[in-house]
C-alpha positions as a printed NumPy array, in Angstrom:
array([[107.202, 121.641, -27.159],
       [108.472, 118.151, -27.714],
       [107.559, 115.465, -24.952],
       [109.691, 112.465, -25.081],
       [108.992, 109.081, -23.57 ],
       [110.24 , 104.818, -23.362],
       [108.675, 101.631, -22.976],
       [107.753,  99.307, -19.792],
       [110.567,  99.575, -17.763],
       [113.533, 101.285, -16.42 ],
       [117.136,  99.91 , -16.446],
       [118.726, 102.925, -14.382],
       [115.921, 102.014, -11.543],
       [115.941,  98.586, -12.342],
       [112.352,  98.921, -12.724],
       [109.671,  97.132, -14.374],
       [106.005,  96.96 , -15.025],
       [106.061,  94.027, -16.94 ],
       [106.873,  91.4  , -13.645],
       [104.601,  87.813, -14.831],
       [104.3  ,  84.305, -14.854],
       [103.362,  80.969, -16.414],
       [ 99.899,  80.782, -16.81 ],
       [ 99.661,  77.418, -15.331],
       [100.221,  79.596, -11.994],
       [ 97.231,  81.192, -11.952],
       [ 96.236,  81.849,  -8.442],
       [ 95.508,  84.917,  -6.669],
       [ 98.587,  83.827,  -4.308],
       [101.101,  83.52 ,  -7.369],
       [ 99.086,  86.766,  -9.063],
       [ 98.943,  89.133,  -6.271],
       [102.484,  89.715,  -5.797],
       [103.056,  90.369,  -9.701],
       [100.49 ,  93.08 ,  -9.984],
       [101.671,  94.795,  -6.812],
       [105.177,  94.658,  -7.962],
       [104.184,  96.097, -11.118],
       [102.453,  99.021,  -9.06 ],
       [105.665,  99.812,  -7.167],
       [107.788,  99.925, -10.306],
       [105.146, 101.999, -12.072],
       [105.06 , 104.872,  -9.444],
       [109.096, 104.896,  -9.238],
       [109.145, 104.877, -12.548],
       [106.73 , 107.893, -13.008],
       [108.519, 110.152, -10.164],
       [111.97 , 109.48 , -11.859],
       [110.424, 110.192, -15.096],
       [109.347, 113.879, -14.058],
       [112.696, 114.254, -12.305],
       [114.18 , 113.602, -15.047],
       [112.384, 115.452, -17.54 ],
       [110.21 , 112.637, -19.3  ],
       [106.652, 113.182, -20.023],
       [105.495, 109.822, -21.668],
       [105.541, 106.09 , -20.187],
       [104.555, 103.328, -21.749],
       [103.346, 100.503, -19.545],
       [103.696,  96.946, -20.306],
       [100.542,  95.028, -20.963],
       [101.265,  92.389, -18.261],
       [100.485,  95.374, -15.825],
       [ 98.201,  92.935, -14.691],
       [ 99.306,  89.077, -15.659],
       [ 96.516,  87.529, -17.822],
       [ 93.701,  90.117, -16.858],
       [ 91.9  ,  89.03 , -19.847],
       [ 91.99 ,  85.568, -19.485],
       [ 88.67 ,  83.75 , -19.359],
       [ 89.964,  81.849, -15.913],
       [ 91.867,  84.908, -14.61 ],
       [ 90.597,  84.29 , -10.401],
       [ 89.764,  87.349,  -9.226],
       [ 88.686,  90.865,  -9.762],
       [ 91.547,  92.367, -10.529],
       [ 89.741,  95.716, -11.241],
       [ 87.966,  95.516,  -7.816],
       [ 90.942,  94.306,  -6.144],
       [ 93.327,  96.384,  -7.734],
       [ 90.908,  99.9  ,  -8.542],
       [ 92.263, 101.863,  -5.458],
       [ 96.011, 101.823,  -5.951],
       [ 95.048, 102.016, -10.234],
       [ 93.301, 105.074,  -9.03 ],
       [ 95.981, 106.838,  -6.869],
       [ 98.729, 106.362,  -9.174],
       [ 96.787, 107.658, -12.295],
       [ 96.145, 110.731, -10.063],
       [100.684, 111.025,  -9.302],
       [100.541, 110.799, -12.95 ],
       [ 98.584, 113.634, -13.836],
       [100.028, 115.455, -11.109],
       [103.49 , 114.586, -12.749],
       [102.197, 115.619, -16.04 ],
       [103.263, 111.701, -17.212],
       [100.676, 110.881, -20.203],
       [100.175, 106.515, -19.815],
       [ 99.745, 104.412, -23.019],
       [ 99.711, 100.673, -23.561],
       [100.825,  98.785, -26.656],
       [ 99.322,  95.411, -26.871],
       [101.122,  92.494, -28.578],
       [100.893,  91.191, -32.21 ],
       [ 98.429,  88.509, -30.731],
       [ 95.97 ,  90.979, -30.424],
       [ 94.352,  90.788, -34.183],
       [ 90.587,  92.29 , -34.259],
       [ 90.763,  91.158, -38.297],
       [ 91.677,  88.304, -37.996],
       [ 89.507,  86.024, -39.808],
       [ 89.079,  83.433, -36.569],
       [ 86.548,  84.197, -34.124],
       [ 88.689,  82.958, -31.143],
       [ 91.625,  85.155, -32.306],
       [ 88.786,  88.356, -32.499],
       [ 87.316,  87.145, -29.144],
       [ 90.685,  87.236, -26.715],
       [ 91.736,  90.118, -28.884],
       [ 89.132,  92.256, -27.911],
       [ 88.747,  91.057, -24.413],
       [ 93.001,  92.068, -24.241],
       [ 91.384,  95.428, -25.592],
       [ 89.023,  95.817, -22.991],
       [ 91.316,  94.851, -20.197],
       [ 93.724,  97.098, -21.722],
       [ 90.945, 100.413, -22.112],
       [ 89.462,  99.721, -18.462],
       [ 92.895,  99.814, -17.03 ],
       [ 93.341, 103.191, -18.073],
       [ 90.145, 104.509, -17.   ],
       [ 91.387, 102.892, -13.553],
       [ 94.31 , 104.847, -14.12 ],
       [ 92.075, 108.04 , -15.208],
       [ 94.268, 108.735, -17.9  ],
       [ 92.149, 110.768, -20.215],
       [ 94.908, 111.124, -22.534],
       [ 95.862, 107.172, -22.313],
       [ 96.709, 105.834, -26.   ],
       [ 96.418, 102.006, -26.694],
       [ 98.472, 101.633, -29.689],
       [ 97.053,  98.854, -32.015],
       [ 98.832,  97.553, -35.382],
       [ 96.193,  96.311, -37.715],
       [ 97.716,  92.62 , -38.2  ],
       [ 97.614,  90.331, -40.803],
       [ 96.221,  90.561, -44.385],
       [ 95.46 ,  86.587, -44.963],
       [ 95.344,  87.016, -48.364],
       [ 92.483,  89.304, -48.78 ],
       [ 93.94 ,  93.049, -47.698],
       [ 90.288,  94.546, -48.14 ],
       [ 88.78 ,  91.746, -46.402],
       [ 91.045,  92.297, -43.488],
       [ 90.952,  95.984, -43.365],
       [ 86.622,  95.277, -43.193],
       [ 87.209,  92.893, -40.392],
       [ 89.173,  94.777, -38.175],
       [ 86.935,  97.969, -38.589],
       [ 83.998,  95.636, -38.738],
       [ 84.834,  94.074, -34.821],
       [ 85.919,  97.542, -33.571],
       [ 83.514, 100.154, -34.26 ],
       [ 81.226,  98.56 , -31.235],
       [ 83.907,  98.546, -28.437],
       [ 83.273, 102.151, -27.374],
       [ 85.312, 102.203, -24.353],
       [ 88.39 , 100.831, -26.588],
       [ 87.937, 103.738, -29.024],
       [ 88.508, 105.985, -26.587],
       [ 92.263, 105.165, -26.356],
       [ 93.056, 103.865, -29.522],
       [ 95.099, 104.25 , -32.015],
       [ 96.458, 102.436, -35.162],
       [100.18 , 102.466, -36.218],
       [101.857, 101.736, -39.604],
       [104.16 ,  98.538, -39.647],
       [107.611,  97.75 , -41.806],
       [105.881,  95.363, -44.4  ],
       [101.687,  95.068, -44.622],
       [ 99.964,  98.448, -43.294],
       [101.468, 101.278, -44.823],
       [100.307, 105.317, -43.102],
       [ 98.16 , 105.526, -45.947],
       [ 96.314, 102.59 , -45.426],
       [ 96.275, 102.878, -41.394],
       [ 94.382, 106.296, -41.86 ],
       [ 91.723, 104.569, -43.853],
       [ 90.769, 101.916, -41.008],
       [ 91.862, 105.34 , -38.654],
       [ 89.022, 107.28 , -40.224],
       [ 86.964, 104.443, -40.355],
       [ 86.984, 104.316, -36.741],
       [ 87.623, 108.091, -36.121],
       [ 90.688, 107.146, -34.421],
       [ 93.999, 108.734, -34.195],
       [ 97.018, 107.263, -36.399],
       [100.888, 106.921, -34.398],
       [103.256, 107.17 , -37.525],
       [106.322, 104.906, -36.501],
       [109.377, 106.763, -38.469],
       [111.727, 103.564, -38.72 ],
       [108.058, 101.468, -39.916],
       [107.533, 104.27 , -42.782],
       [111.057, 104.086, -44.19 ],
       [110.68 , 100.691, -44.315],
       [107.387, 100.836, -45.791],
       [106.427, 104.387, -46.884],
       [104.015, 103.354, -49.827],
       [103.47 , 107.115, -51.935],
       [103.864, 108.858, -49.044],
       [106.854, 110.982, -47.212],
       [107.774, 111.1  , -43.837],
       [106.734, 115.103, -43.508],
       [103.431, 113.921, -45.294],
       [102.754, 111.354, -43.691],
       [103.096, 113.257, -40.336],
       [100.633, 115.872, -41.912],
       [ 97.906, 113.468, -42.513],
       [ 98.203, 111.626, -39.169],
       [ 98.401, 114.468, -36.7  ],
       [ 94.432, 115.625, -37.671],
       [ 93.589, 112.624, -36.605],
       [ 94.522, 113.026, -33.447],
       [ 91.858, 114.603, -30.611],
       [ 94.855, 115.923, -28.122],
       [ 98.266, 115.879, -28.935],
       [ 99.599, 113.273, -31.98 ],
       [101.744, 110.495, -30.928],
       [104.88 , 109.312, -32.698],
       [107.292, 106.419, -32.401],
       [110.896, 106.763, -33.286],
       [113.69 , 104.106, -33.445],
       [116.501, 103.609, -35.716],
       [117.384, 100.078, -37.048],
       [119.777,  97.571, -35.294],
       [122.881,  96.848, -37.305],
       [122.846,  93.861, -38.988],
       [119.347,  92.325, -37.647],
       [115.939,  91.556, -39.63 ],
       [114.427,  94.937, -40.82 ],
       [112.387,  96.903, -38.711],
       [114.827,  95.544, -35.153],
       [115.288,  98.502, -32.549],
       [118.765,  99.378, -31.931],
       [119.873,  99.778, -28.506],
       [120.164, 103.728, -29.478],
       [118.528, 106.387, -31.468],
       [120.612, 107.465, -34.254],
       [120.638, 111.372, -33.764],
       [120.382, 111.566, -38.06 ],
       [116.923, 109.449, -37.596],
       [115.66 , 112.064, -34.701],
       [116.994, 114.999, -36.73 ],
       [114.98 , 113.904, -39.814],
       [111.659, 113.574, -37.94 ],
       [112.035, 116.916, -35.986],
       [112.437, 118.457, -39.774],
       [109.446, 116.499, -40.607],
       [107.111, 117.363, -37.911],
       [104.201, 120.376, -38.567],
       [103.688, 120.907, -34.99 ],
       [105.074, 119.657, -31.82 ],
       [104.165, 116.139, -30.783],
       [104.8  , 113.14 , -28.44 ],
       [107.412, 111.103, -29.074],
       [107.914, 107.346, -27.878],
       [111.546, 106.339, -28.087],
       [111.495, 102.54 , -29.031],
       [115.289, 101.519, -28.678],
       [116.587,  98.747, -26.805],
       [118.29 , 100.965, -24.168],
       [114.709, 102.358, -22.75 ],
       [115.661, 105.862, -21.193],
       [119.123, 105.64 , -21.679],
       [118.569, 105.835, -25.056],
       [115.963, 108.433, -24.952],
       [118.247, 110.557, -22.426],
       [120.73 , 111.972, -24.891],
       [117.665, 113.412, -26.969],
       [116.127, 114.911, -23.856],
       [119.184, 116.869, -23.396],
       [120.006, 117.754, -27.061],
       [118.884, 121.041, -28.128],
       [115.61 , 120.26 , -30.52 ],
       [115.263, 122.111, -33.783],
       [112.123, 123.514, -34.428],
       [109.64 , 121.731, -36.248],
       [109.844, 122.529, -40.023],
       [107.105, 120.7  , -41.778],
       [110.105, 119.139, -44.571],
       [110.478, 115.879, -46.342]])
Protein backbone atom coordinates (compact mmCIF):
# COMPACT_ATOMS: atom_id res chain seq x y z
CA UNK A 1 0.00 0.00 0.00
CA UNK A 2 1.10 3.47 -0.91
CA UNK A 3 0.90 6.21 1.95
CA UNK A 4 0.99 9.66 0.67
CA UNK A 5 1.80 12.80 2.58
CA UNK A 6 2.73 17.15 2.30
CA UNK A 7 4.74 19.53 4.03
CA UNK A 8 4.10 22.03 7.15
CA UNK A 9 0.93 23.31 6.51
CA UNK A 10 -2.48 23.18 5.14
CA UNK A 11 -4.02 25.73 2.70
CA UNK A 12 -7.66 24.10 2.66
CA UNK A 13 -7.54 24.56 6.72
CA UNK A 14 -5.55 27.46 6.53
CA UNK A 15 -3.30 25.75 8.80
CA UNK A 16 0.19 25.98 9.76
CA UNK A 17 2.89 24.63 11.95
CA UNK A 18 5.40 26.83 10.91
CA UNK A 19 3.78 30.28 12.89
CA UNK A 20 7.47 32.38 14.09
CA UNK A 21 9.15 35.42 14.67
CA UNK A 22 12.18 37.71 14.63
CA UNK A 23 14.60 36.51 16.85
CA UNK A 24 15.15 39.80 18.41
CA UNK A 25 11.62 38.84 20.08
CA UNK A 26 12.70 36.31 22.07
CA UNK A 27 10.62 36.19 25.14
CA UNK A 28 8.54 33.58 26.54
CA UNK A 29 5.56 36.25 26.10
CA UNK A 30 6.28 36.73 22.22
CA UNK A 31 7.26 32.67 22.13
CA UNK A 32 4.44 31.15 23.91
CA UNK A 33 1.76 32.04 21.64
CA UNK A 34 3.80 30.74 18.46
CA UNK A 35 4.38 27.29 19.80
CA UNK A 36 0.78 26.93 20.96
CA UNK A 37 -0.46 28.07 17.68
CA UNK A 38 1.67 25.66 16.05
CA UNK A 39 0.06 22.89 18.39
CA UNK A 40 -3.48 23.80 17.31
CA UNK A 41 -2.65 23.74 13.62
CA UNK A 42 -0.75 20.48 14.05
CA UNK A 43 -3.71 18.49 15.62
CA UNK A 44 -6.26 20.00 12.88
CA UNK A 45 -4.03 19.25 10.55
CA UNK A 46 -3.55 15.54 11.63
CA UNK A 47 -7.51 14.85 12.07
CA UNK A 48 -8.13 16.32 8.51
CA UNK A 49 -5.30 14.34 7.30
CA UNK A 50 -6.93 10.87 8.38
CA UNK A 51 -10.28 12.18 7.16
CA UNK A 52 -9.02 12.67 4.27
CA UNK A 53 -7.03 9.75 3.63
CA UNK A 54 -3.34 11.07 4.27
CA UNK A 55 -0.96 9.10 6.25
CA UNK A 56 2.28 11.30 6.31
CA UNK A 57 2.82 15.03 7.71
CA UNK A 58 5.64 16.78 7.64
CA UNK A 59 6.06 19.40 10.34
CA UNK A 60 7.87 22.54 9.95
CA UNK A 61 11.01 22.95 11.96
CA UNK A 62 9.86 26.23 13.60
CA UNK A 63 7.39 23.84 15.51
CA UNK A 64 9.01 25.46 18.20
CA UNK A 65 10.65 29.11 17.16
CA UNK A 66 14.44 28.96 17.83
CA UNK A 67 14.37 25.83 20.22
CA UNK A 68 17.94 25.43 19.56
CA UNK A 69 19.11 28.66 20.12
CA UNK A 70 21.77 29.11 22.78
CA UNK A 71 19.45 32.11 24.45
CA UNK A 72 16.13 30.37 23.65
CA UNK A 73 14.28 31.45 27.54
CA UNK A 74 12.68 28.68 28.61
CA UNK A 75 12.20 24.99 28.63
CA UNK A 76 10.38 24.51 25.89
CA UNK A 77 10.52 20.67 26.32
CA UNK A 78 9.33 21.01 29.97
CA UNK A 79 6.93 23.58 29.14
CA UNK A 80 5.71 22.22 26.11
CA UNK A 81 6.21 17.97 26.89
CA UNK A 82 2.47 17.44 27.84
CA UNK A 83 0.59 18.73 24.83
CA UNK A 84 4.00 17.19 22.53
CA UNK A 85 2.93 14.08 24.28
CA UNK A 86 -0.89 14.00 23.67
CA UNK A 87 -0.75 14.89 20.16
CA UNK A 88 1.99 12.27 19.25
CA UNK A 89 -0.46 9.80 20.91
CA UNK A 90 -3.81 11.38 18.17
CA UNK A 91 -1.14 10.67 15.77
CA UNK A 92 -0.57 7.19 16.24
CA UNK A 93 -4.06 6.73 16.90
CA UNK A 94 -4.63 8.40 13.39
CA UNK A 95 -2.05 6.21 11.92
CA UNK A 96 -0.23 9.85 10.78
CA UNK A 97 3.70 8.92 10.65
CA UNK A 98 5.58 12.76 11.75
CA UNK A 99 8.92 13.73 10.08
CA UNK A 100 10.89 16.95 10.14
CA UNK A 101 13.14 18.33 7.41
CA UNK A 102 15.61 20.76 8.70
CA UNK A 103 16.94 23.64 6.56
CA UNK A 104 20.10 23.86 4.35
CA UNK A 105 21.70 25.72 7.43
CA UNK A 106 21.91 22.67 9.12
CA UNK A 107 25.52 21.35 7.70
CA UNK A 108 27.18 18.60 10.17
CA UNK A 109 30.31 18.72 7.38
CA UNK A 110 30.77 21.70 7.25
CA UNK A 111 34.26 22.52 7.79
CA UNK A 112 33.40 25.46 10.62
CA UNK A 113 32.92 24.42 14.04
CA UNK A 114 30.13 27.03 14.71
CA UNK A 115 28.25 25.86 11.56
CA UNK A 116 28.71 21.89 13.11
CA UNK A 117 27.81 23.24 16.61
CA UNK A 118 24.11 24.97 15.87
CA UNK A 119 23.74 22.25 13.31
CA UNK A 120 23.73 19.60 15.60
CA UNK A 121 22.08 21.37 18.43
CA UNK A 122 19.00 22.06 15.40
CA UNK A 123 19.46 18.13 15.25
CA UNK A 124 18.93 17.53 18.69
CA UNK A 125 16.06 19.90 19.09
CA UNK A 126 14.72 18.40 16.07
CA UNK A 127 15.23 14.31 17.43
CA UNK A 128 13.92 15.25 21.08
CA UNK A 129 10.86 16.77 19.61
CA UNK A 130 9.87 13.65 18.20
CA UNK A 131 10.49 11.54 21.08
CA UNK A 132 8.08 14.27 22.76
CA UNK A 133 5.90 13.45 20.06
CA UNK A 134 6.62 9.50 20.56
CA UNK A 135 6.85 9.04 17.05
CA UNK A 136 8.84 5.89 16.74
CA UNK A 137 8.62 6.03 13.13
CA UNK A 138 9.58 9.99 13.03
CA UNK A 139 12.16 10.63 10.03
CA UNK A 140 14.42 13.80 10.17
CA UNK A 141 15.40 14.18 6.68
CA UNK A 142 19.01 15.61 6.39
CA UNK A 143 20.80 16.63 2.93
CA UNK A 144 24.49 16.23 3.34
CA UNK A 145 25.48 19.99 2.32
CA UNK A 146 28.28 21.39 0.84
CA UNK A 147 31.46 19.83 -0.66
CA UNK A 148 33.99 22.98 -0.08
CA UNK A 149 36.20 21.75 -2.40
CA UNK A 150 37.22 18.54 -0.89
CA UNK A 151 34.03 15.96 -1.60
CA UNK A 152 35.87 13.17 0.54
CA UNK A 153 36.77 15.55 3.13
CA UNK A 154 33.20 16.57 3.46
CA UNK A 155 31.61 13.25 3.21
CA UNK A 156 34.37 12.34 6.50
CA UNK A 157 33.12 15.36 8.28
CA UNK A 158 29.64 14.91 8.20
CA UNK A 159 29.90 11.12 9.16
CA UNK A 160 32.74 12.11 11.41
CA UNK A 161 30.23 14.75 13.70
CA UNK A 162 27.26 12.32 13.41
CA UNK A 163 28.06 8.93 14.36
CA UNK A 164 28.03 10.24 18.26
CA UNK A 165 24.53 11.90 18.28
CA UNK A 166 22.66 8.68 19.07
CA UNK A 167 19.36 10.10 19.70
CA UNK A 168 19.63 11.93 16.11
CA UNK A 169 20.33 8.57 14.43
CA UNK A 170 17.38 7.34 15.46
CA UNK A 171 15.33 9.51 13.03
CA UNK A 172 17.57 10.22 10.42
CA UNK A 173 17.89 10.04 7.19
CA UNK A 174 20.00 11.42 4.24
CA UNK A 175 18.49 12.51 0.85
CA UNK A 176 20.11 12.98 -2.61
CA UNK A 177 20.12 16.69 -3.93
CA UNK A 178 19.87 18.16 -7.80
CA UNK A 179 23.68 19.06 -8.10
CA UNK A 180 26.46 17.73 -5.22
CA UNK A 181 25.15 14.37 -3.45
CA UNK A 182 24.10 12.01 -5.89
CA UNK A 183 21.90 8.36 -4.31
CA UNK A 184 25.03 6.71 -4.77
CA UNK A 185 27.02 8.80 -2.77
CA UNK A 186 24.17 9.48 0.02
CA UNK A 187 24.17 5.60 0.67
CA UNK A 188 27.85 5.70 1.38
CA UNK A 189 27.60 8.41 4.32
CA UNK A 190 23.89 6.29 4.79
CA UNK A 191 25.83 3.13 5.52
CA UNK A 192 28.35 4.89 7.21
CA UNK A 193 25.92 5.87 9.71
CA UNK A 194 23.52 2.86 9.27
CA UNK A 195 20.93 5.24 8.36
CA UNK A 196 18.13 5.08 5.98
CA UNK A 197 18.46 6.99 2.46
CA UNK A 198 14.94 9.20 1.12
CA UNK A 199 15.55 9.10 -2.76
CA UNK A 200 13.99 12.51 -4.00
CA UNK A 201 12.72 11.50 -7.74
CA UNK A 202 12.85 15.18 -9.24
CA UNK A 203 16.74 15.43 -7.22
CA UNK A 204 17.82 12.04 -9.13
CA UNK A 205 16.76 13.17 -12.60
CA UNK A 206 18.51 16.05 -12.05
CA UNK A 207 21.42 14.36 -10.73
CA UNK A 208 21.23 10.55 -11.19
CA UNK A 209 25.11 9.90 -11.39
CA UNK A 210 25.28 5.82 -12.87
CA UNK A 211 22.34 5.08 -11.35
CA UNK A 212 18.41 4.70 -12.45
CA UNK A 213 15.50 5.73 -10.78
CA UNK A 214 14.20 1.83 -10.25
CA UNK A 215 17.89 1.26 -9.00
CA UNK A 216 18.29 3.70 -7.13
CA UNK A 217 14.99 2.90 -5.26
CA UNK A 218 16.42 -0.73 -4.88
CA UNK A 219 19.48 0.29 -3.08
CA UNK A 220 17.80 2.85 -0.78
CA UNK A 221 14.79 0.95 0.47
CA UNK A 222 17.33 -1.78 2.51
CA UNK A 223 18.38 0.86 4.18
CA UNK A 224 15.49 1.59 5.65
CA UNK A 225 14.48 -0.13 9.34
CA UNK A 226 10.44 0.37 8.78
CA UNK A 227 8.98 1.47 5.78
CA UNK A 228 11.36 3.59 3.01
CA UNK A 229 10.54 7.12 2.51
CA UNK A 230 10.39 8.92 -0.82
CA UNK A 231 9.97 12.48 -2.02
CA UNK A 232 8.28 13.28 -5.24
CA UNK A 233 7.85 16.66 -7.06
CA UNK A 234 7.94 17.61 -10.58
CA UNK A 235 9.82 20.79 -11.74
CA UNK A 236 8.26 24.34 -11.96
CA UNK A 237 8.08 25.65 -15.49
CA UNK A 238 10.52 27.93 -16.30
CA UNK A 239 12.34 28.34 -12.71
CA UNK A 240 16.05 27.31 -11.56
CA UNK A 241 16.33 23.43 -11.68
CA UNK A 242 15.27 21.41 -8.98
CA UNK A 243 11.97 24.38 -8.11
CA UNK A 244 8.66 22.50 -6.96
CA UNK A 245 5.80 23.14 -9.12
CA UNK A 246 2.63 24.00 -7.58
CA UNK A 247 1.45 20.32 -8.89
CA UNK A 248 2.65 16.86 -9.39
CA UNK A 249 2.86 16.00 -12.93
CA UNK A 250 0.85 12.61 -13.04
CA UNK A 251 3.85 11.32 -15.84
CA UNK A 252 6.49 12.06 -12.82
CA UNK A 253 4.16 9.93 -10.20
CA UNK A 254 3.51 7.30 -12.88
CA UNK A 255 7.28 6.82 -13.46
CA UNK A 256 8.12 6.34 -9.75
CA UNK A 257 5.15 3.93 -9.04
CA UNK A 258 6.84 1.80 -12.11
CA UNK A 259 10.02 2.26 -10.34
CA UNK A 260 9.20 1.26 -6.90
CA UNK A 261 10.11 -2.67 -5.61
CA UNK A 262 7.75 -2.49 -2.83
CA UNK A 263 5.29 -0.10 -1.49
CA UNK A 264 6.61 2.97 0.27
CA UNK A 265 5.91 6.46 1.76
CA UNK A 266 5.65 9.10 -0.32
CA UNK A 267 6.12 12.95 0.56
CA UNK A 268 4.53 15.14 -2.07
CA UNK A 269 6.81 18.31 -2.27
CA UNK A 270 4.74 20.71 -4.62
CA UNK A 271 3.86 24.12 -3.95
CA UNK A 272 0.11 23.38 -3.58
CA UNK A 273 0.69 21.15 -0.20
CA UNK A 274 -2.43 18.71 -0.18
CA UNK A 275 -4.06 20.07 -2.97
CA UNK A 276 -1.51 18.89 -4.93
CA UNK A 277 -1.13 15.62 -3.28
CA UNK A 278 -5.11 15.15 -3.40
CA UNK A 279 -5.51 14.21 -7.03
CA UNK A 280 -2.88 11.29 -6.44
CA UNK A 281 -4.72 10.12 -3.35
CA UNK A 282 -7.68 9.59 -5.43
CA UNK A 283 -6.05 8.23 -8.65
CA UNK A 284 -6.04 4.61 -8.95
CA UNK A 285 -2.13 3.54 -8.18
CA UNK A 286 -0.48 0.97 -10.39
CA UNK A 287 1.24 -1.60 -8.75
CA UNK A 288 4.71 -1.34 -8.04
CA UNK A 289 6.83 -2.88 -10.88
CA UNK A 290 10.43 -2.66 -9.94
CA UNK A 291 11.21 -0.81 -13.84
CA UNK A 292 13.58 1.84 -14.97
Amino acid sequence: MIRLGYPCENLTLGATTNHTLRLARLTPEALRPKVEANLRDLERILCWNHQVGFGLFRIGQHLIPFASHPHFPYPWAEVHGEALRAIGALARSLGQRLSFHPGQYVNPGSPSPRVVERSLAELRYTALALDLLGAEDGVIVLHLGGVYGDRAGALRRFVENLKGEREILRHLALENDERLWTVEEVLEAAEALRVGVVVDTLHHALNPGRLGLGEALRLAFPTWRGRPKVHLSSQAQGKRPGAHAEGVDPEDYGRLLEALPVPADLMVEAKGKERAALPLLKAPAPRAGARG
